[in-house]
C-alpha positions as a printed Julia matrix, in Angstrom:
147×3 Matrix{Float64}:
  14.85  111.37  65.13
  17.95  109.61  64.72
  18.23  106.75  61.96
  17.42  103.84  63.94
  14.0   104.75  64.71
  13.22  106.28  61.39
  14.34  102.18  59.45
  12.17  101.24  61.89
   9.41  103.22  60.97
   9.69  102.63  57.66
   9.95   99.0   57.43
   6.93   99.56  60.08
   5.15  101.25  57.23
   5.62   98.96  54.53
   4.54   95.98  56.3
   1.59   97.54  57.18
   0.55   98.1   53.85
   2.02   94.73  52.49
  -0.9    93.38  54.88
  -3.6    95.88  53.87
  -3.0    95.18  50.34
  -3.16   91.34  50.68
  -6.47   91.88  53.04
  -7.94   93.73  50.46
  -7.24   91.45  47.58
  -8.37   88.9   49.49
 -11.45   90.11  50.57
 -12.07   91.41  46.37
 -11.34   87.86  45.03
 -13.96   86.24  43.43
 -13.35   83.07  45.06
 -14.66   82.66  48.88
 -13.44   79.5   49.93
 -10.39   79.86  51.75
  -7.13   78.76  50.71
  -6.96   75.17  50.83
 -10.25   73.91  51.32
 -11.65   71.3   49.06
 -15.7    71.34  47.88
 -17.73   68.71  46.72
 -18.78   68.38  43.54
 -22.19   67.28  42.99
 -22.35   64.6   40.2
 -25.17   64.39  37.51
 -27.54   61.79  37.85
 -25.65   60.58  34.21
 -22.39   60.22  35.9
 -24.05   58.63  39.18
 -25.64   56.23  36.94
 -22.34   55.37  34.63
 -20.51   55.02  37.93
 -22.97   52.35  39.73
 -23.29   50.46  36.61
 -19.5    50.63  36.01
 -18.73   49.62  40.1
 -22.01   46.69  39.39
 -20.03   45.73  36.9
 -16.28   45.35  38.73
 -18.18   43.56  41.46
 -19.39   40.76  40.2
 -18.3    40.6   36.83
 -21.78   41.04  34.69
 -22.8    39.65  31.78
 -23.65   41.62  28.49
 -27.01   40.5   29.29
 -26.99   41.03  32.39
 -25.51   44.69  31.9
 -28.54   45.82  29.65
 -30.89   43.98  32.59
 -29.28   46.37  35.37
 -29.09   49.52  33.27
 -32.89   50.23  33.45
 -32.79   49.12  37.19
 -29.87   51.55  37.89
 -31.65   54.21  36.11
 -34.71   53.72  37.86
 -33.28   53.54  41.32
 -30.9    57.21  41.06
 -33.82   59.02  39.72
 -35.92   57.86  42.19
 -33.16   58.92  44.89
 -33.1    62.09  43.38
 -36.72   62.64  43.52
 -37.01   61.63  46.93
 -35.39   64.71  48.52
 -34.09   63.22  51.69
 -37.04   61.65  52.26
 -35.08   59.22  54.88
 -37.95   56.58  54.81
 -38.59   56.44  50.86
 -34.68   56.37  50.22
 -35.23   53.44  52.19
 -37.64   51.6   50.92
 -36.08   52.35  47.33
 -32.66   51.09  48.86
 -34.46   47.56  49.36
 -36.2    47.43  46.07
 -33.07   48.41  44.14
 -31.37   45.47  46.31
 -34.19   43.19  45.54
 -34.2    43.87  41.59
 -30.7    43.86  40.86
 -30.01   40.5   43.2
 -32.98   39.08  40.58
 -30.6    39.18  37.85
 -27.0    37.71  39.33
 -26.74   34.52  39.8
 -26.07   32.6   43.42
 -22.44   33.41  42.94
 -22.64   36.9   41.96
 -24.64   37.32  44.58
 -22.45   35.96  47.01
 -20.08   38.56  45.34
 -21.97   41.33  45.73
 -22.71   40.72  49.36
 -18.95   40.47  50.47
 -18.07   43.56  48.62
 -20.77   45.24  50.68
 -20.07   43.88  54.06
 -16.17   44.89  52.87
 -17.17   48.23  52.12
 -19.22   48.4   55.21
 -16.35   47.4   57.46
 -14.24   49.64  55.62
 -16.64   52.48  56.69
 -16.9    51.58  60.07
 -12.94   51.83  60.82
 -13.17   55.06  59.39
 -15.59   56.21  61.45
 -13.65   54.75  64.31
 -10.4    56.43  63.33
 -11.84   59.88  63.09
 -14.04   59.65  65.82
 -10.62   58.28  67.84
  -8.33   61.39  66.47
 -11.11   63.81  67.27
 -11.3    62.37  70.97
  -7.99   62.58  71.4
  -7.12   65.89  70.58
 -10.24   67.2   72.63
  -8.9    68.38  75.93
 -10.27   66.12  78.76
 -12.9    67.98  80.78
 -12.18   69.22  84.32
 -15.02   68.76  87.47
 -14.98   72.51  89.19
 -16.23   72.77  92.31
């Protein structure tokens, strides 16, 4: 065995068990996700609550008044989403009743407000959508017809 082969075997060696050692503290860390990937945090109904009243608020510019009107109504409407457990149809139905009750306490103007910041949001969503949809079609490969 002349010295050559016997760096290369060594080197050989310790990378080898560089890579064992890294797969094994991977595979004993206490944390699953892999490197780099994000998870959602689910918020408490509190903070779900403080940040609809708080956006409610930026929208349309409410009252004092108006603010302890839409607190209850806020309330009301994210425990009742929370209870409703997917329930597609009752979310719904509680959508439209929220919409109703909190339109019942802006004024024309507010409401006007509120209605362009949806459709804006909306339309914000939709390009989105198209974007990703877009970069997900075009890095697809293009299926072939066989014969």
């Amino acid at each position: 065995m002349n010295f050559n082969s016997l760096l290369r075997t060594v080197s050989t060696l310790l990378l080898c068990a560089t890579l064992s050692t890294a797969l094994l503290a991977n595979a004993a860390s206490p944390d699953p996700s892999p490197a780099g990937a994000t998870t959602k945090h689910k918020l408490s109904p509190d903070a779900i609550k403080s940040a609809r009243l708080k956006r409610l608020k930026t929208q349309v510019d409410l009252t004092a008044d108006q603010e302890a009107k839409a607190k209850p109504i806020i309330d009301k409407y994210v425990d009742d989403r929370q209870a409703a457990n997917g329930d597609r149809a009752k979310l719904g139905a509680l959508k439209t009743q929220f919409d109703t009750d909190i339109n019942g306490i802006l004024t024309p103007d507010q409401q006007t407000k509120l209605a362009a910041s949806k459709n804006a949001a909306l339309e914000k969503m939709k390009a989105a959508r198209a974007k990703k949809a877009a970069a997900g079609a075009s890095s697809s490969p293009t299926p072939t017809k066989s014969n």
